[in-house]
N, C-alpha and C positions, 0 to 999 in steps of 0.2 A: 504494500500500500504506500504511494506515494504522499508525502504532504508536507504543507506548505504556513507558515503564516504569513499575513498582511498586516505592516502597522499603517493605519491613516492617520491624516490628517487633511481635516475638511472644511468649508465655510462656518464660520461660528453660529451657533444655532440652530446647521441643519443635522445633529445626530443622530437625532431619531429617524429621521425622513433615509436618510444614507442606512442605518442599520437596517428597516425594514426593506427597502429594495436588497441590501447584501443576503437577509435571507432566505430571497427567491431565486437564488443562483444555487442548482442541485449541486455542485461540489463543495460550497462553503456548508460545514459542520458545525461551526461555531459560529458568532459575532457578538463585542461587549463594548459598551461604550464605557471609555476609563477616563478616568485621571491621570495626567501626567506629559509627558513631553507628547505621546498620540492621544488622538482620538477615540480613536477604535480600532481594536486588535481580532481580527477577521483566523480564525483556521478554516484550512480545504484541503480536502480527499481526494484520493482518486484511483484508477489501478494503473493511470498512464500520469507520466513527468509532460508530456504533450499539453493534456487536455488541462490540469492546472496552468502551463504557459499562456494556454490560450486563452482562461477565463483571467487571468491577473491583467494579460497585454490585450485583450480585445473588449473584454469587459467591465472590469474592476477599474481599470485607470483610466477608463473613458467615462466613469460614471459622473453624471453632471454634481459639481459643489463637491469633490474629489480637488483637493490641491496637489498633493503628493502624499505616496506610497513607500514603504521599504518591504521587501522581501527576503522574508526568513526559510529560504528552502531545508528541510529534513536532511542528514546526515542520514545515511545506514546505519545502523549497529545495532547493537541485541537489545533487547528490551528490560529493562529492569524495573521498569513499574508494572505490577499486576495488578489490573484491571479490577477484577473483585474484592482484594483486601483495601484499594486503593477509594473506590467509590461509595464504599456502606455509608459513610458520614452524609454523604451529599443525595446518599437514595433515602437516608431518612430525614433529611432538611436540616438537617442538624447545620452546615456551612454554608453558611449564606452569604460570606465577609469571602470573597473571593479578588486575586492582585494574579498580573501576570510580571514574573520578572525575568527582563533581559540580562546577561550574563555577557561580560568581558572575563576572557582566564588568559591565564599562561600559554602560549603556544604548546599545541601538544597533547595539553592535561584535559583538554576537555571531555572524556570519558570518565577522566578519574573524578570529576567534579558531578560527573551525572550519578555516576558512581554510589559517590556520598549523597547528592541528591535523593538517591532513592532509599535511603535512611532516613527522611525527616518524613515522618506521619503527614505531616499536611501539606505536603507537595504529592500532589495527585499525578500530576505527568508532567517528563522533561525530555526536552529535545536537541541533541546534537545538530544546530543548524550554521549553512551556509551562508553569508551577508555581512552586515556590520557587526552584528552580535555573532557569538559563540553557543551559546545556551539559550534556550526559553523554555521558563519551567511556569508550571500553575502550582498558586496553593489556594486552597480552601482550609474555612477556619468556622468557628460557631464567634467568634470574638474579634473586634478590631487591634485589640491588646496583642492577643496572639500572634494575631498576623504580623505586628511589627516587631512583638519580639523571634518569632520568625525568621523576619528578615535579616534583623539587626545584630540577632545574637546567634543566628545556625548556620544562614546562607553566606552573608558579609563576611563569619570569621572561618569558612571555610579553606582547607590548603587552596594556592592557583585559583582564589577568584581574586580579579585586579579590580574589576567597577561592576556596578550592578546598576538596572535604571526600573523602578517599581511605576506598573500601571495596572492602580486599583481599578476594580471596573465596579461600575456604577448601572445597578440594577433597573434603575427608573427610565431609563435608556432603551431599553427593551421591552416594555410592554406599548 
């Protein structure tokens, strides 16, 4: 399975109107409007590296109140978040406080950092990606406390991470 994230960034004001077109495009899986340096941070599927090009360059960046885009293309490698022990919190509503965080490391270490990443409970899934960043990980939390001691004291003081850039997302964005 090929995939992809999108960070936007778009006309002020129109968040909502941009999220809800993002999720009538069948490869995008995800879309959250956040906080932070972007706007909205979009994930997309697919079983072809093709068909995500084609929705990012023929669709996604042509969408009207669309300023600019960055693309986080998937790395290969083995999986170390599972699925089931990973999502119980968020199938019983328990996490609602949900941040996606982009990741600068060491050349090299980024395995080892996903590594540890999939030691921290509240990191749901992380991704070895292609782009400006290195890592994009999600965490869900039932508390906003959490979430920043999270970041501040698991992710931030791990080996081989150099910067980290936190985009909470913001739930009212999406209904």
């Amino acid at each position: 399975m090929t995939k992809a994230y999108v960070l936007i960034n778009c006309d002020l004001g129109s968040e909502k109107s941009v999220i809800s077109s993002l999720k009538e495009i069948d490869t995008v899986t995800e879309v959250h409007g956040t906080l932070g340096l972007y706007d909205i941070v979009v994930k997309l599927e697919s079983d072809s590296d093709e068909k995500i090009q084609k929705t990012i360059t023929n669709t996604i960046r042509k969408m009207p109140k669309i300023n600019s885009t960055i693309t986080l293309t998937r790395s290969e490698g083995k999986e170390l978040f599972q699925i089931s022990e990973k999502l119980i919190g968020s199938m019983l509503g328990r996490n609602n406080v949900q941040a996606y965080v982009v990741i600068l490391g060491d050349k090299g270490e980024e395995f080892n950092i996903l590594k540890n990443l999939s030691h921290i409970p509240e990191v749901k899934e992380a991704e070895v990606v292609f782009g400006y960043y290195d890592i994009i990980c999600k965490i869900e939390t039932s508390q906003y406390e959490i979430l920043e001691y999270v970041i501040t004291k698991a992710i931030r003081k791990l080996p081989h991470v150099r910067t980290t850039m936190t985009l909470n997302v913001i739930p009212e964005q999406e209904s």
